[in-house]
N, C-alpha and C positions, 0 to 999 in steps of 0.2 A: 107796854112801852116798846114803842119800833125801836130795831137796835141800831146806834147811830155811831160813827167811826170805826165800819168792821174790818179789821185787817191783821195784820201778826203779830202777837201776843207773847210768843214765842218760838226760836228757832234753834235747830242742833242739827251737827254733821258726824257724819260715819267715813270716817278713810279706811279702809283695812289696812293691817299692819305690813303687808306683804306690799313692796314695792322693788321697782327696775328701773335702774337709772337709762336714759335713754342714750345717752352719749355710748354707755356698753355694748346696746344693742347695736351702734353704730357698727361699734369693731367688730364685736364677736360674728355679724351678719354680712361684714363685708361689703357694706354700704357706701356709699361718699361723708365723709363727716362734715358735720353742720346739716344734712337732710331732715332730721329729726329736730335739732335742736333748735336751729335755725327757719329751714324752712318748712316746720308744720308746730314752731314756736313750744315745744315740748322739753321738759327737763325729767321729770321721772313719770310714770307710770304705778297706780296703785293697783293689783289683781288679789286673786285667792284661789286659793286652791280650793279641792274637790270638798273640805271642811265647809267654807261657808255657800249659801246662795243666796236667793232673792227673798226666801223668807227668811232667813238668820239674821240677814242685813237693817232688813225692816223690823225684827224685834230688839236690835241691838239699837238702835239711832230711836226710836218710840221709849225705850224703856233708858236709854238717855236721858231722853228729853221729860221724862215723869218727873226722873231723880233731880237734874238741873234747876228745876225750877221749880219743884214739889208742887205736878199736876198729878190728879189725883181721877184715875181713871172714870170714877163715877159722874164726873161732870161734863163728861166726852157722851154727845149724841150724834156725833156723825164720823163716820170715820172711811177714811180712800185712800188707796195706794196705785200709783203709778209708775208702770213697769213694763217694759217691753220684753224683759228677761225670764220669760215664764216658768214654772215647773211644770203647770199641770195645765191642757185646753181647756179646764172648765173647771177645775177647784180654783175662786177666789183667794192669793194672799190674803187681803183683811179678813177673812174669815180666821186664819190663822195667826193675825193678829190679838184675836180676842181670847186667846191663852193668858194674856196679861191683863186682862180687864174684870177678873173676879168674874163678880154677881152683876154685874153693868151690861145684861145682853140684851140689853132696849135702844139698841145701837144702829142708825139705819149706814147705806155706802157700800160698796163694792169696785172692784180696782176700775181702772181707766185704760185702755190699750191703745196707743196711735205713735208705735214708737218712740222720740225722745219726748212729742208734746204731749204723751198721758199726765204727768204729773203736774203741768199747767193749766190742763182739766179739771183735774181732780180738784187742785186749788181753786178753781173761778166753780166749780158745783159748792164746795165747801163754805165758801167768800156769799154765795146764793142761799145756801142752805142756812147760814146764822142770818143772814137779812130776813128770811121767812118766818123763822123759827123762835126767835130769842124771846120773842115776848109771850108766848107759853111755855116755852122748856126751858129757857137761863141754862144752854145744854152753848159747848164751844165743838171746833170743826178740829179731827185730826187728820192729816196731809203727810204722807208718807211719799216719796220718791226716792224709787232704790234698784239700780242695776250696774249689772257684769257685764261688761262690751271686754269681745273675744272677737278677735276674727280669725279666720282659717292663717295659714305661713303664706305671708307676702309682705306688700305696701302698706297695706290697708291695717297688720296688726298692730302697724306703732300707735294707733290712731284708736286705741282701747282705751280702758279705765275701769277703776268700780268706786260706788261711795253711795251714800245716801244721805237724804236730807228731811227732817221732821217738821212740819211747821203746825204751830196753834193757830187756829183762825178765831176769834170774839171781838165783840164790841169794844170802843172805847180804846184802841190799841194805839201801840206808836207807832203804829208802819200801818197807815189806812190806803187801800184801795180807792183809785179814783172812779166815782162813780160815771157810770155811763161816756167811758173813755178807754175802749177796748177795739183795735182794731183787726181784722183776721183776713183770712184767707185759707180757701180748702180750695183742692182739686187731686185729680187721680195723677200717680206718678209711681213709677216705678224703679226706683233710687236708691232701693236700699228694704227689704225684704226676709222676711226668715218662712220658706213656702214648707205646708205638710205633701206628706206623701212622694212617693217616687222610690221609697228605700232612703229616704232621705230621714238620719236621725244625727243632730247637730244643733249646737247652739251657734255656730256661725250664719251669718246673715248672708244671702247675696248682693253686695255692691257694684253700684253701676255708679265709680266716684267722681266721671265727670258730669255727670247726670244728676246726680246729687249736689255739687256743687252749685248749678245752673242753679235747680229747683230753688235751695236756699233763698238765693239772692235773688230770687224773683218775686220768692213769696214775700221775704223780705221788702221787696219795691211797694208792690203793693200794701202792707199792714200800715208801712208809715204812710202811703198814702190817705190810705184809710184812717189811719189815727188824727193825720193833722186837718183829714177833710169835718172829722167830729168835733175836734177842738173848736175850728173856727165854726161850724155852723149851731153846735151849743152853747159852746163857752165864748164865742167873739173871739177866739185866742188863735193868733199865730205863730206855730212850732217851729221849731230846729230847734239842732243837739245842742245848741248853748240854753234853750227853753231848760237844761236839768244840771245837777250835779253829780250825776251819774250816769253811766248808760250799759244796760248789761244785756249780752247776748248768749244763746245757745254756742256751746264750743265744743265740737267734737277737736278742735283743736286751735289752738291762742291765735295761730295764724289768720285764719279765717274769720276770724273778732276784728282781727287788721282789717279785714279786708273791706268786712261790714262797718264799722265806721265810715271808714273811706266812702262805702254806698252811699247812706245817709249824706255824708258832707257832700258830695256832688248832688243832689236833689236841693240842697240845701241853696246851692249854689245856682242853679237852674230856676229858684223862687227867689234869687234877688236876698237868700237870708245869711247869708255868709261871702266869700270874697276866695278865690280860689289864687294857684300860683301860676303865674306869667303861662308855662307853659300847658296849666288848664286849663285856661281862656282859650288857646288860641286851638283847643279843640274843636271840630265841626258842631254845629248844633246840637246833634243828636249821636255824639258815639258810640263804638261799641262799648260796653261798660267789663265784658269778661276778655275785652283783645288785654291783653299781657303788658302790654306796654301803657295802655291807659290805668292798667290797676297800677302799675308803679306810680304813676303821676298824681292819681288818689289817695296814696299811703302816704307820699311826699305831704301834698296839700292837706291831709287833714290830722299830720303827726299830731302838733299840739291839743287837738281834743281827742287821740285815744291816748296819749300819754296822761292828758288831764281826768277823764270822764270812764277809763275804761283798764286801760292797761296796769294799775296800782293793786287793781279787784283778781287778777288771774290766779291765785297764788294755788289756788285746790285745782284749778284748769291746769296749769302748768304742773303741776307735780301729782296729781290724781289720773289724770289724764280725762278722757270722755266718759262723765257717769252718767250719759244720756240723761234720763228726764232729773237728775239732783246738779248735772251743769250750771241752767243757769242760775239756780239759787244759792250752788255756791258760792257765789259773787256777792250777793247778800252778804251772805256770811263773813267774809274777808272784807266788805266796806263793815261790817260792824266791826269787824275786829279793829279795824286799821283807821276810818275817815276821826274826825275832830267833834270832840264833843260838845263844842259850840258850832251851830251851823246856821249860815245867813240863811234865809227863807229859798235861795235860788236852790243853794244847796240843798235843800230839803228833799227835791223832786230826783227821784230817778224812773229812767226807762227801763224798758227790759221787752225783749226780742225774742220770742220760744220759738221755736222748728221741730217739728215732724217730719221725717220723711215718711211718704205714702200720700197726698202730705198736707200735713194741717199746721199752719202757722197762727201765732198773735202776737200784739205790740200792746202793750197797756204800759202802765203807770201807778206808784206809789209817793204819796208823802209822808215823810221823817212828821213827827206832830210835836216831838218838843226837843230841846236841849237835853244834854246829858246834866239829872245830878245824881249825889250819891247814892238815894234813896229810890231812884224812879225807874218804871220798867225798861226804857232805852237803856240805862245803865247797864239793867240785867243781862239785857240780851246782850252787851258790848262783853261780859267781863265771860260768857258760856262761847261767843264765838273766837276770844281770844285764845282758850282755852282749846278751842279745835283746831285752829292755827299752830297753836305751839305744839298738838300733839301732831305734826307730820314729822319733824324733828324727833320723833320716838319710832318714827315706824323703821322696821331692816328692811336694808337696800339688799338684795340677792345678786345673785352670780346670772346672768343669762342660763347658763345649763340648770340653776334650780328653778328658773323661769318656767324654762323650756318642759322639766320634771312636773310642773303645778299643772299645766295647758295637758300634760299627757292623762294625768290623774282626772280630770276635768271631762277628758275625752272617754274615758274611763266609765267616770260615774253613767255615762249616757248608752253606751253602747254594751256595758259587761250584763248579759241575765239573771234574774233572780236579784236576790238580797243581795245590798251593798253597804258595803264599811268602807267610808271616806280614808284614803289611802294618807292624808296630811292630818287625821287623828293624832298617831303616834309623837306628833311634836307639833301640837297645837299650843302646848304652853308659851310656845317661842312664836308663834306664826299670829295667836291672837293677842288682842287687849285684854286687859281684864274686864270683865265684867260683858264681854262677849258671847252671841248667841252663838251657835253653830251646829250643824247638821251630824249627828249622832248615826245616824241610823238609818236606809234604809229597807222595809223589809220586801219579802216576792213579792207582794200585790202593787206594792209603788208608796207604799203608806210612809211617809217621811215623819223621821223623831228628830227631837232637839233639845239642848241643854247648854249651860251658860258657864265660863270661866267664873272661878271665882273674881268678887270684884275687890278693888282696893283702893284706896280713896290716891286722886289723884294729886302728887303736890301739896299735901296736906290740906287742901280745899274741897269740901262738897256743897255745891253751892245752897241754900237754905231757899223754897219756894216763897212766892206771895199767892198763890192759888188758895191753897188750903187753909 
């Protein structure tokens, strides 16, 4: 039996417990206040110290998501992580995944690398892989997206984050994948980069921010073009952002979700599918869409659909800050937590906008497939991402100087020789969650160890699976 309604079955987020309110960095940095908070729409920042990485993050949010919903790693045949945050040029994360998967090493997948869009990757090979597969193996897809955005001391480091995000991909789900309604766009760009060689040992990226900005929103131009060119010559269907009940984009920062709306609504506008304000009309035919003064006029005209469609979702964007490729599924995450558990059929649909720099963009689309009741998967997944909401509310806000302490340690781990012992060990009981993975150990060769907080039931709730 071909497998029919493949989509998310299951989802869980990872915030680390370590955060920095952004308004501080204002002060302590000497900034204009409101630059951060206001304008690059930022309230706290989540980091880590030298304790965790790209693999701790990634077995902490997977072995989440096991216990959340009592999935049971033997039924996992495919499994991907998406990551730009690497440790090692050529040892796969998911290989080091498979620490938590027993006897289950019949496992095909290996990570995704295309900056923030690997983990959008991973998910559409995943979303491929159970459409080919299901009706010999009855095997589900794991989707891992998990990174640490650090930038060197400037502009560019309010505009960090870390977190991760887990997704189940199987048949029959409540968040189905619209078939054959994926729009893209790749080309060469040089935007945003982490190059080898030169004496160069750093997890900081080189950014070129106004270069990367452009890139976005071009790529951006194009996907929706391409999305709505498929609609209509498939489906008979003609889009715009009222065509969903939601709309989710890549955020290396809230602002720039502003901004992208506002894109969308003037295309929208330019096909006769929406109605702009007095003073968008009387723009020339063809403006410039990045002059400064037209983006205001866009953010005016298309307030009510990011306040409606977009702006309610930021809440792990705003306070996580950029977890490159687990950004936009954050949002996911926070409309479970948050939208009505009754939803009109409009409502059902949401967009969603991934971005790579380097750069590889898509536009695709999900449908909601039922109502919330008590009993039913939807529900599940509403009452695990409420539960990831409420723990931001748990995590400690630091001092910038213990910030500043985490980034040195960090710098630390990369450039000291020989064997290394993560310097935020010593008081990881305060720094992590429980039931947290985190980096132990590592020794001369590069060979990294790891071991887990004890855990402890959260809230008096663990939530009981339907998997198994």
């Amino acid at each position: 039996m071909m497998a029919e309604g493949v989509g998310i079955l299951a989802i869980e987020l990872y915030a680390p417990k370590l955060a920095i309110s952004q308004e501080a960095l204002e002060q302590a940095d000497n900034i204009p206040t409101g630059k951060n908070t206001i304008g690059l729409g930022q309230q706290e920042m989540s980091f880590c110290d030298d304790q965790e990485d790209t693999v701790s993050i990634s077995l902490t949010v997977t072995k989440k998501l096991f216990e959340s919903y009592g999935v049971l790693p033997s039924d996992i045949g495919y499994v991907s992580v998406g990551t730009e945050t690497l440790i090692d040029v050529s040892k796969s994360v998911t290989t080091e995944l498979m620490m938590l998967f027993g006897e289950n090493a019949n496992v095909e997948g290996v990570d995704m690398k295309c900056a923030c869009f690997g983990g959008t990757q991973a998910l559409f090979c995943g979303v491929d892989w159970v459409r080919a597969n299901w009706a010999r193996k009855k095997k589900y897809a794991l989707i891992v997206m998990a990174d640490i955005a650090i930038y060197e001391e400037g502009a560019a480091r309010y505009t960090g984050g870390a977190g991760a995000v887990a997704v189940l991909v199987g048949p029959d789900a409540p968040i189905v994948f619209d078939d054959c309604l994926r729009g893209t766009f790749q080309r060469s760009a040089w935007d945003f980069y982490k190059p080898l060689g030169g004496g160069r040992i750093t997890e900081y990226p080189v950014v070129n921010g106004g270069e990367s900005l452009r890139t976005y929103m071009l790529a951006l131009d194009e996907c929706y073009k391409d999305y709505k060119r498929q609609a209509r010559e498939y489906f008979n269907e003609e889009i715009s952002i009222d065509s969903f009940g939601a709309a989710f984009f890549h955020s290396p920062f809230t602002k720039m979700v502003q901004k992208a709306i506002g894109r969308l609504h003037y295309w929208d506008i330019a096909a006769g599918k929406a109605v702009g304000t007095e003073d968008l009309r009387a723009l020339p035919a063809k403006p410039n869409l990045d002059d400064r003064a037209v983006i205001t006029q866009l953010l005016r005209s298309s307030a009510n659909e990011y306040e409606r469609l977009t702006l309610p979702y930021l809440d792990f964007n705003r306070r996580c800050g950029n977890m490159n490729t687990a950004a936009l599924f954050a949002q996911l995450v926070a409309w479970l937590a948050k939208s009505s558990p009754k939803l009109s059929s409009e409502e059902r649909r949401i967009l969603f906008y991934s971005y790579g720099s380097g750069c590889s963009a898509a536009m695709f689309s999900v449908r909601v497939t039922e109502n919330e009741l008590p009993t039913s998967p939807l529900s599940k997944l509403r009452r695990v991402c409420q539960r990831a909401l409420e723990q931001l509310d748990q995590r400690v806000v630091v001092s910038p100087a213990m910030y500043r302490q985490a980034i040195a340690h960090r710098e630390d781990l990369l450039t000291k020789p020989g064997a290394y012992t993560p310097s935020g060990i010593a008081n990881n009981s305060q720094n992590l969650f429980p039931g947290t993975y985190f980096l132990s150990q590592i020794d001369k060769p590069g060979v990294r160890s790891y071991d887990r907080m004890p855990i402890e039931m959260l809230n008096g709730h663990h939530l009981n699976g339907h998997f198994n």
